[in-house]
N, C-alpha and C positions, 0 to 999 in steps of 0.2 A: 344365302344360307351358309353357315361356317361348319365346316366337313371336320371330322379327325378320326384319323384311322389308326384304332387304339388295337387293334385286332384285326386278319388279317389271312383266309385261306389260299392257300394255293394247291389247286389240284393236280397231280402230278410229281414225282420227285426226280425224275430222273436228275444228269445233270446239270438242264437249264432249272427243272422246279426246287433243286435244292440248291442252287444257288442263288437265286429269287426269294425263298424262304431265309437262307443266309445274309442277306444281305437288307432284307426286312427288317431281321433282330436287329442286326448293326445300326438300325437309326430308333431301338426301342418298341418296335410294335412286335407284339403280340401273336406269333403265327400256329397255322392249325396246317398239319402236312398229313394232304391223303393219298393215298395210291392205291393201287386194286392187292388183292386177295389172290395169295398164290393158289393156283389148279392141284401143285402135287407138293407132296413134301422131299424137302433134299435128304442126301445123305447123313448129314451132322442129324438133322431131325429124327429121319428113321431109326435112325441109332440111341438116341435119347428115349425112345416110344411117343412122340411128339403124335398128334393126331392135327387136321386143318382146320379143327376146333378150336386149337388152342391161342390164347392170345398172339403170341411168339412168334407161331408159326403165321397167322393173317398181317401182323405188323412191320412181318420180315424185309418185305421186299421194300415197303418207305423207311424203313431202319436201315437196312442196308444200302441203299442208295445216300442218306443222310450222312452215314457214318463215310462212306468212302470221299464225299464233297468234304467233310471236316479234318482229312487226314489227307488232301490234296494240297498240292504247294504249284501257283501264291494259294494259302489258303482266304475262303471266301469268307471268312469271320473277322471282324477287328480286333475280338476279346475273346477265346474257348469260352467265359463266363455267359457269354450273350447266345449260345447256340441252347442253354437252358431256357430261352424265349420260345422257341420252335416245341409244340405237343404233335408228336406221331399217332396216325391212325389209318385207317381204310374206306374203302368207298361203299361196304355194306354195311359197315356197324358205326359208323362216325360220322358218314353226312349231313343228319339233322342237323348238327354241328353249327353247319354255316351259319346258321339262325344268329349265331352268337357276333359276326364277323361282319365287319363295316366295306370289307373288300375283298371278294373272290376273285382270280386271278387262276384261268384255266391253262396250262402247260403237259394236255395231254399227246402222243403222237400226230403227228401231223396229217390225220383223217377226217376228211368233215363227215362222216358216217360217226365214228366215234365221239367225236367234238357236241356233234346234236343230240346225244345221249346223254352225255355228262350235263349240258345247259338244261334237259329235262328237268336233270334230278337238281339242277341249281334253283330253276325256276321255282320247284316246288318247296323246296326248303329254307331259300332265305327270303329276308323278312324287305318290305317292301320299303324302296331307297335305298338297298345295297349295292355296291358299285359294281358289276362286274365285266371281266375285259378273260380278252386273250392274248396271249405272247405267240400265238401263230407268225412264223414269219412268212408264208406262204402264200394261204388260203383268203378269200375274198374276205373280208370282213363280215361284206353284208349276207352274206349267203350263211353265215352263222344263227339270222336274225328267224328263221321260217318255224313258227308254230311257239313264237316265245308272247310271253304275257305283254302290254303295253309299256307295264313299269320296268319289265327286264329292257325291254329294247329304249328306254329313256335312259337307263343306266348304263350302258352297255358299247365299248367302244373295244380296238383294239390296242395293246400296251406292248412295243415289242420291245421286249430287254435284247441286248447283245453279249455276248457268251465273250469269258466270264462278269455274270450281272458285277460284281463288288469294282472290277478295274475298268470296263470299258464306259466311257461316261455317253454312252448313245442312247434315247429311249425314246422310238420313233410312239409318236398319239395317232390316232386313224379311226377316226369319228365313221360313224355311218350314219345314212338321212336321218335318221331317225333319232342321235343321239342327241340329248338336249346339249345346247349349247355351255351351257353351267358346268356340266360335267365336263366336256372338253378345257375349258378354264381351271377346272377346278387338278386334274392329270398336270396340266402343264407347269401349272405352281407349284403344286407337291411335287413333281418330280425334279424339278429342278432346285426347292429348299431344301427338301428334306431329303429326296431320295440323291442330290448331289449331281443329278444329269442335267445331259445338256438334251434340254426336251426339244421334238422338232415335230410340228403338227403334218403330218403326211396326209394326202390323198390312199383313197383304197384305189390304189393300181396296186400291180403285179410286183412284188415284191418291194414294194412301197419306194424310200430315198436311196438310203444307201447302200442296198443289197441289189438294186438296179444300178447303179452305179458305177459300184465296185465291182462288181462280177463284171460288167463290160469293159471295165479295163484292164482287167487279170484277163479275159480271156482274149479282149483285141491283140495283149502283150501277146500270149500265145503265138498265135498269129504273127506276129512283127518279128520274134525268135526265129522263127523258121525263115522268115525272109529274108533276115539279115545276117543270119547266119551264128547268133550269138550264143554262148554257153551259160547255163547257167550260173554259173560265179558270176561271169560278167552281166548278165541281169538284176542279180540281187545286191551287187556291189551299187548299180547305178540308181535301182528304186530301194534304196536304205536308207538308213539317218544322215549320207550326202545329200539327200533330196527331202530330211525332214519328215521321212517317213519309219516305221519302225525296224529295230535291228534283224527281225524275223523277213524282211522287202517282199520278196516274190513266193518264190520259191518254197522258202523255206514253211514260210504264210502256211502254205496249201497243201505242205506234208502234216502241217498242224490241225490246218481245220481238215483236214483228207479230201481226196479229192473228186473221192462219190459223191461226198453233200456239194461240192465246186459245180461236178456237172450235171446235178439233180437240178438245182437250180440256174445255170446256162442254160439247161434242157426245159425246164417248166417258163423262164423267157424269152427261150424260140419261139414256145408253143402258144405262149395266152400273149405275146405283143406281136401280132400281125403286119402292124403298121409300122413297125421299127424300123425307120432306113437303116441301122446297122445290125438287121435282124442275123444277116451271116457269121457276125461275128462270134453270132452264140452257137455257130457248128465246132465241132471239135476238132481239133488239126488231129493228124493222122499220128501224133505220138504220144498226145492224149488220149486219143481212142484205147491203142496197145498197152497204154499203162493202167486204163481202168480193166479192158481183157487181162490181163496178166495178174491182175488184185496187187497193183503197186499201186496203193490210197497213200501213203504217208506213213506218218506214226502209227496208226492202230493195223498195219500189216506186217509192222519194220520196214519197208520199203517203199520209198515214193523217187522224189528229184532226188534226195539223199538218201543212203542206207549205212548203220555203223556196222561196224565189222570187226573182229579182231585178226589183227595182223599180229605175226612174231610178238603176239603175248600182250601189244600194245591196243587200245579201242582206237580206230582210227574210222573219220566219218569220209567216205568216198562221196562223187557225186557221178550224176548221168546222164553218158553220153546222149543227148537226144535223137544223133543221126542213128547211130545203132541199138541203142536202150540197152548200154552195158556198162557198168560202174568202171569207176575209175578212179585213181586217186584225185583231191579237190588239186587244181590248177590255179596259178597266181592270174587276178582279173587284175590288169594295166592300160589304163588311160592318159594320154598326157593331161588332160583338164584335169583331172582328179589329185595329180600333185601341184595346177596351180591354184587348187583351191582349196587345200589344206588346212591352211593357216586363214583361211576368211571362216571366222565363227556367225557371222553374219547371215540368216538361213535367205535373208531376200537378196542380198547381194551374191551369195554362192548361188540360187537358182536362176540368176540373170547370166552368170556365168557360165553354166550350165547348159542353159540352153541358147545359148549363143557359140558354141564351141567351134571351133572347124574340126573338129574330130567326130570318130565313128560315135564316139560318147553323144556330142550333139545333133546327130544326127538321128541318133536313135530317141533323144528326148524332144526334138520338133516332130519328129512323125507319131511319137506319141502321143505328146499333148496338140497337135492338130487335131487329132482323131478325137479326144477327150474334148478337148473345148469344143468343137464341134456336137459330139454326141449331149455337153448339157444343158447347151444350149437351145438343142431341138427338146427337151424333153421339158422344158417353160412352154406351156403351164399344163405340159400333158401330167407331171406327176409334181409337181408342188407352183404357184403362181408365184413363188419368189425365190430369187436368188440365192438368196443367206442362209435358206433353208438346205440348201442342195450343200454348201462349205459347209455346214455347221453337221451336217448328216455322216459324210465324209471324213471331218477331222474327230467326231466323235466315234465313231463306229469303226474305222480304219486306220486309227492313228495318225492321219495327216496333220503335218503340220501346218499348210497353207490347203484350204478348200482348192477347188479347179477353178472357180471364177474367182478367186483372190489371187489363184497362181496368174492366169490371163492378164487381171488386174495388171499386175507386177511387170510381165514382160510387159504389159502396150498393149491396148486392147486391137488399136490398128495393127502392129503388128504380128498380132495373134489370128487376124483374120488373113494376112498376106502367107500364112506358115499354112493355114489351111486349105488355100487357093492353089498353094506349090504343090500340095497332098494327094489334091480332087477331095475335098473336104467342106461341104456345104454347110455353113450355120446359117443359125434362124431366122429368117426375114427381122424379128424385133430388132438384132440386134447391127443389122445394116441400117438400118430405119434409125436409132438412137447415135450411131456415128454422124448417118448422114444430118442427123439436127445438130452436130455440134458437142455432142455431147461423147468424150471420149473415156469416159473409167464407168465402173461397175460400181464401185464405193468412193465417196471422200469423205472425210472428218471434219466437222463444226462444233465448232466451239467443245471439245473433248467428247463429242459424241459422233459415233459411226453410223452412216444412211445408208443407205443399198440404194440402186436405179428400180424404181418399181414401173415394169416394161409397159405395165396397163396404163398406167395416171401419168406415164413421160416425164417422172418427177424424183428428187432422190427423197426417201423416209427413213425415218428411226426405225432401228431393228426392234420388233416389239420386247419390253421385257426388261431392256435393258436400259433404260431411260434413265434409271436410278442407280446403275451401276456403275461403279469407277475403273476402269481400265488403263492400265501406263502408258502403253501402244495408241490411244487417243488421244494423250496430254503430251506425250515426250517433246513432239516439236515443237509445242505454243507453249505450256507450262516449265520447260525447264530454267531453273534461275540458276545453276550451279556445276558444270562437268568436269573431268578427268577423263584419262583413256579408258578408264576400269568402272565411271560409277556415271548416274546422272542424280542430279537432284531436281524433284518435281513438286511443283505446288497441286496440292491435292484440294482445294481450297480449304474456304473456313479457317486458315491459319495451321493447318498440316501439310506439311511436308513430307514425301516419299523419297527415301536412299533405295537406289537400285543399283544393282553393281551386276555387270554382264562381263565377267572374263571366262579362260575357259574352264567349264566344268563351276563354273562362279565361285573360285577358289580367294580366296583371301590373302592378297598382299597388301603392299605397299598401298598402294592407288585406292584401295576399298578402304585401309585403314585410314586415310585422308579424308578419303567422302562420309564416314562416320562422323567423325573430328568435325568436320566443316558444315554439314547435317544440323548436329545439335546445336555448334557455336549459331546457325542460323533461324535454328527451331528458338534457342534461348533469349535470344536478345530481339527477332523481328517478328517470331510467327511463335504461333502456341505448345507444337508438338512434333514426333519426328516418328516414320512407322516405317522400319526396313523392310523391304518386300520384293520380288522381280519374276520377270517371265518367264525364266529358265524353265528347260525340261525340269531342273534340280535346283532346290534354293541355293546349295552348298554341300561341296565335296570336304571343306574343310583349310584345311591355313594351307600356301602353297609349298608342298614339300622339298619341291624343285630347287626350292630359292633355299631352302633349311641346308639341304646336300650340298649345295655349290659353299654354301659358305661353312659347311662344317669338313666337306673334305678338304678345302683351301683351309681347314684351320684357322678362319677367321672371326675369331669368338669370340672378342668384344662387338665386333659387328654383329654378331648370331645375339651378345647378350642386350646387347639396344634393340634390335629386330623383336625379340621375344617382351622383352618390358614394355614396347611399345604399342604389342600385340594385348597385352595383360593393361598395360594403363588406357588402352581404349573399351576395350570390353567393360572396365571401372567407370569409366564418364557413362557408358549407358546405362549401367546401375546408378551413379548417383550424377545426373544430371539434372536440373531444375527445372527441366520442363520433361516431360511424360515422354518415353521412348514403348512403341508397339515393333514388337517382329512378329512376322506373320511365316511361317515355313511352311513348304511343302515337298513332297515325294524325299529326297535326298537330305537331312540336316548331319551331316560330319562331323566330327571333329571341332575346328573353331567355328559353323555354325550352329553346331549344338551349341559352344559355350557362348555365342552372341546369343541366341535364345536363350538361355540361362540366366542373362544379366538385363531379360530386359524387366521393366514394368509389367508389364502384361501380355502372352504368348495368343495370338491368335492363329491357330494352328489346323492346315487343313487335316480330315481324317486322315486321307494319303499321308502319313509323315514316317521314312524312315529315320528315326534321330538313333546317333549313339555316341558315345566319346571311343573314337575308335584308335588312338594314337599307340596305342600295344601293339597293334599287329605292324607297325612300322620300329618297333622298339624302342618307343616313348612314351612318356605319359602325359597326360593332356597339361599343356604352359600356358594356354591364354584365361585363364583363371576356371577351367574347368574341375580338378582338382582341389582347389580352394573351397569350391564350391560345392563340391558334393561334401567336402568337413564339415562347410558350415551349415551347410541342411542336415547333416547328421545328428549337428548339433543341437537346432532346429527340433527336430523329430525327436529327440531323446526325450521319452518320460518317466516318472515316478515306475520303478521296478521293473524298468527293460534288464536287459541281459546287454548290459552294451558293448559286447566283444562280438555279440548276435551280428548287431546293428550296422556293425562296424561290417561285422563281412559280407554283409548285403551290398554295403556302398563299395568297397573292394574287390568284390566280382564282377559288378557293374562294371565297373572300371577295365578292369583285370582280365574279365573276358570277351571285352571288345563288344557289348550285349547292343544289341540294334534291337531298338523296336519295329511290329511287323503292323503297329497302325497308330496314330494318336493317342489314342485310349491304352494302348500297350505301353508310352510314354510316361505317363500318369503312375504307373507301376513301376517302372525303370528309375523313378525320382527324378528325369530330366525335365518333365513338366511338373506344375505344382497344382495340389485340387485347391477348388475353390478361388485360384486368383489364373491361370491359363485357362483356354477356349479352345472349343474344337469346332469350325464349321463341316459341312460336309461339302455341302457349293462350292467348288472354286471359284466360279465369277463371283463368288458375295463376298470371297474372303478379304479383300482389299478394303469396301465399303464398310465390311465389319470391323475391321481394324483403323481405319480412319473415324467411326464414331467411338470407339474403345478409349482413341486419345483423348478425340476432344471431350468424350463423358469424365475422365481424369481430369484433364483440365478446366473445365468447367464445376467440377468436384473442389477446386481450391488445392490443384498438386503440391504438395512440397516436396522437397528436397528432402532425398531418404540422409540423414545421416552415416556415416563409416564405421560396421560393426566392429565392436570393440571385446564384445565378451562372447567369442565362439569357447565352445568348450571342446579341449580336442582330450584325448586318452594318453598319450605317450606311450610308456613303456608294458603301458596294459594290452594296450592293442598290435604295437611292436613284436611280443612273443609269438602272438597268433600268426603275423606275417613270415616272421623266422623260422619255424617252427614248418610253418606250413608248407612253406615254398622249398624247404631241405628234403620234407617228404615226398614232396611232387616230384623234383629232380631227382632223388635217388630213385623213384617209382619207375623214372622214364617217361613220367608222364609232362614233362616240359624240359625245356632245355636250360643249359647252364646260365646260358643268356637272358631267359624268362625270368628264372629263380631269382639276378638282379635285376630285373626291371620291377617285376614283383616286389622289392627291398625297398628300393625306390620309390615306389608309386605307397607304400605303407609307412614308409618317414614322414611322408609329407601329407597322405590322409590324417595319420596319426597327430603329426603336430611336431615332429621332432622325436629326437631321446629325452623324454621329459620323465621325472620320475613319479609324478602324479597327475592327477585334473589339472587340468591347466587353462587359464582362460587367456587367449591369443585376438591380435586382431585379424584384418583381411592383410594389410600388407605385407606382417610377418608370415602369414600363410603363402604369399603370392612369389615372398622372395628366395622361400624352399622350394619351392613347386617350380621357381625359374633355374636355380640353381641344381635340381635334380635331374631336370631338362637339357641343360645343357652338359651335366655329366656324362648320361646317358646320349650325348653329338660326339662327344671324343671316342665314343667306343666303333671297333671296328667292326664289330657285328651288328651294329644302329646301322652303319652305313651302306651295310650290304641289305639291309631290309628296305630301306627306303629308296636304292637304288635300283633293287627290283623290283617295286612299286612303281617308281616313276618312266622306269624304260619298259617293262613286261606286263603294268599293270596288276603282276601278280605279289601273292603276299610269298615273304619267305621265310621258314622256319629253320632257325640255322640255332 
């Protein structure tokens, strides 16, 4: 049976259910948002003569919750336009409602007294084959099911989103006996094509994968804190993006999520896992107690591990002491491991190093991950019968970069077992059993596909799911025909080829500029196509600026001007190469990877995509042909009775104010994507697979070779005054600086076309050799130089 969920209620708005509603719209469906019925009226109301009658007043409390998740930052919308999908209403006057809706999705407080109220009134209202689930992350699944109709409970599973639903890609499935099988299939597909997660089938245990999980190892760390004596800096330094985890690590985490729901949840896994060998772990050390006594939760009290403060006029963030629980200013966390693994961007080779340290560093990451590998170990097949599931739970839900059995994997799985033996760290019977056959990793890779040890059948299998998907990290060692220090070139088969380029921050020099080059000369002449793509946290931060500084403060500007033509004549092979170039981006596109996406054939772009031509806030303007390129889409876009001075300053601000889109579809609008010829997936496992048929459906299409436009139309001296004109008033305003005003000048010579005195029809390279030449005007000045050199040392922008 072929499901589509065109429509779609969610009961509850707070703000898991407005961002579940949010994030709905975001992939087109249809939502219906209900919430209860306020008791009194407020002040604004009473004041108005408002009675509980009134519309306004019943709809208040799901409007208000809605309205505050829409004006939250990240916000959970891809488009403001898309939140016009979501209809507000209430749980007295709108529930019939659901009748209308292919999927109910309950997000009411976490009481199953309440919960069995609301599946009542669901039962009786929607129409028979309606899906409905709950986002409970708590509460038993099955214990939801008592007094429901036969078809409710054949429908009916639970769906836990992860808070915020739009960015975290985790969305645990949790069948009960009774859920048909179809239905569980049918969750696990849609959530991973269309809703973009990484679906993971849980068992109904106690707070399902990775909220058992994770809580045991935020709260074992607890624990390890005190014994080791470590401060908090030095914890959140060690479990951060050193470790491939996120910049928020410990600490900071749990002032965010607060740290009542932290031991609401410790507390409810003491209670319902019995038989947990490390059920202790879930007691609270004695300075967690005092900080929940004290109401130090985190953000929502001001005060948790950190509190801000205003010092002598300055916001400065203290942290706390945990022997005394008394703030203090933050303190420098120093490791020796940590400056020798600096410069290794490599996250499996840093975590080997890592945890091999002879320092307190390593010392604190084997007594952790003993404790870890051990703990997920015992919990196969008490809360999921496979491995993958437990990584895949993890790196979805908590940002991990490497799963706990993919870290084990890494270090040796023998000697993952000798770290926990040093411990008093007992794992699984399965997995002394699977050594002692001989068998020593958790995963290996065949023929570009990834198997897990499945502990029951003593055998390695395909991860379900992903049978048809293409991953780089599977092909990199057997497929690669082509490397550099900065790139690899991977046969993707079918006669497509993959450019990846892994420097740091995937910044664009030299070495990537080669792998491009080398790329298509091998896409052209031996294989079909050529699709840039890579693993990166970031596709691209942009061209690397380091190398612009070095050779612009040495003054060495024929070099800067080969550097820059080189950068601009490879971006032009991707536009007009002979055989079909895909770039596929995600989270981060900068600067020169916006303008490689710019140039290619076809953009398969995940939603995540921040793109912007950001080269202003460094005191440049975009030289790898981004610049060119927004003339010549301007040019593009101009029709019969525009206003094209309008037109002009759409593409000039874009530019001008450094505009970063906040999702794919915000791209589309920024004019760095184009409709109707770029792609948005939402999957990111799919976005590679979709990009590798994009080429070959080109190429198989009978590609040719685009031609070298010749007749851009650019404005001159028409759109020149707007620049002039505009940028004198902004500087006298105060509202930019003198410095701005000429980059401004600059960056509207070269949209414009020149000093031309009328329409003018230009090609790409006359375009490309104002836009180089502007570029490197703008390297001689000394105030470029102080911009981009407090970028490159402070990360910060500067406005001088």
């Amino acid at each position: 049976m072929n499901r589509h969920i065109k429509k779609a209620a969610v009961l509850g708005s707070g703000i898991m259910g407005s961002g579940i509603a949010c994030h709905l719209a975001n992939i087109g469906v249809d939502v219906l948002l209900l919430d209860m019925v306020p008791r009194e009226l407020n002040d604004a109301e009473k004041a108005k003569g408002l009675t509980l009658e009134d519309k306004v007043v019943r709809n208040r409390m799901v409007n208000d919750y809605l309205t505050a998740s829409l004006k939250s930052k990240p916000s959970p919308i891809y488009k403001k336009e898309f939140a016009s999908r979501i209809t507000t209403g209430n749980f007295d006057d709108d529930f019939e409602k659901i009748a209308e809706c292919d999927w109910v999705i309950e997000v009411v407080v976490e009481r199953l007294d309440i919960k069995k109220i609301i599946f009542e009134k669901v039962d009786k209202y929607r129409k028979q084959g309606t899906l409905v689930s709950s986002n409970t992350s708590g509460i038993p699944i099955h214990m939801m099911l008592e007094g429901r109709s036969d078809d409710f409970q054949k429908h009916f599973c639970g769906t836990h989103f992860f808070n915020p639903p739009r960015y975290l890609r985790l969305l645990e499935i949790i069948p009960t006996p009774k859920t048909d099988p179809s239905i569980v299939d049918f969750f696990m597909s849609y959530g991973a094509r269309f809703l973009g997660k990484k679906t993971v089938l849980c068992k109904d245990t106690p707070a399902f994968i990775a909220n058992r999980v994770g809580v045991y190892s935020i709260m074992s760390l607890f624990h390890t804190v005190e014994e080791m004596g470590l401060t908090i800096e030095e914890v959140d330094k060690l479990t951060g993006p050193v470790l491939g985890r996120p910049k928020s690590a410990t600490f900071r985490t749990c002032d965010v999520v607060g740290l009542d729901t932290l031991v609401h949840v410790a507390n409810g896994l003491k209670d319902n896992c019995p038989n947990d060998e490390e059920k202790d772990q879930f007691e609270l050390p004695g300075y967690v107690a005092k900080m929940v006594e004290n109401n130090m939760l985190g953000s929502k009290t001001g005060k948790g591990f950190y509190k801000k403060e205003v010092v002598d006029g300055n916001k400065e963030i203290l942290s706390l002491d945990l022997k005394t629980l008394e703030y203090r200013g933050k303190q420098k966390a120093d490791f020796p491991i940590m400056a020798a693994t600096k410069a290794v961007d490599d996250l499996n080779e840093r975590t080997k190093m890592l945890f091999f340290a002879k320092d307190k560093a390593g010392e604190f990451y084997r007594k952790t991950f003993a404790g870890l590998f051990a703990y997920v170990s015992n919990r196969i097949p008490e809360i999921s019968d496979e491995i993958y599931k437990v990584d895949d739970a993890l790196k979805a839900g908590f940002g991990w970069e490497l799963g706990p059995f993919e870290t084990w994997n890494l270090i040796g799985v023998e000697k993952g077992l000798e770290v926990m033996k040093e411990h008093g760290k007992t794992p699984a019977e399965w997995v002394t059993k699977m050594v002692a056959s001989g068998v020593k990793e958790f995963y290996q890779i065949e023929n570009g596909v990834k198997k897990f040890y499945d502990q029951n059948a003593g055998e390695f299998k395909v991860i379900p799911g992903t049978e048809d998907l293409i991953f780089l990290d599977n092909l990199r060692d057997s497929n690669t025909v082509w490397k550099n220090q900065d790139c690899h070139i991977i046969d993707l088969g079918d006669g497509i080829l993959n450019l990846e380029f892994h420097t740091k921050m995937n910044t664009i020099g030299g070495g990537v500029l080669q792998g491009i080059q080398k790329g298509i000369d091998l896409a052209e002449t031996e294989y079909k196509g050529l699709v840039i793509s890579n693993t990166g946290q970031n596709f691209s931060a942009g061209a690397n600026v380091g190398m612009i500084f070095m050779m612009a403060a040495e003054q060495e500007y024929d070099e800067l001007n080969f550097a820059i033509k080189q950068f601009q004549d490879t971006m032009m092979r991707i536009r007009h190469s002979s055989c079909p170039v895909i770039v596929a981006p995600h989270n981060m596109a900068l600067g020169g990877g916006c303008e490689m996406s710019m140039h290619a054939d076809k953009v398969i772009a995940h939603a995540e995509l921040y793109m912007g031509l950001v080269e202003f806030g460094v005191g440049l303007i975009p030289g790898g042909g981004g610049t060119k390129e927004f003339a010549k889409r301007l040019s593009d876009d101009l029709k019969e009775g525009d206003v094209r001075v309008n037109r002009f300053r759409e593409k000039f601000l874009t530019i001008g104010q450094a505009q970063v889109s906040t999702s794919a579809y915000e791209a589309f609008d920024l004019g760095y994507l184009r409709k109707g010829i770029d792609e948005v997936v939402v999957d990111r496992d799919y976005q590679l697979t979709r990009a590798k048929e994009a080429c070959l459906a080109l190429y198989n299409a009978g590609y040719t070779q685009p031609v070298k436009e010749k007749n851009i139309t650019v404005l001159g001296q028409e759109a020149l005054g707007l620049v002039y004109v505009g940028a004198d008033s902004m500087e006298h305003g105060h509202y930019i600086s003198e410095h701005d005003a000429y980059i401004s000048e600059q960056l509207g010579f070269v949209l414009a076309g020149g000093d031309l005195s009328e329409l003018t029809q230009v090609d790409e390279q006359y375009l490309l050799d104002l836009e180089r030449k502007a570029f490197l005007d703008l390297c001689t000045k000394r105030k470029t130089l102080e911009r981009i050199q407090s970028i490159v040392t402070k990360g910060k922008i500067l406005r001088n």
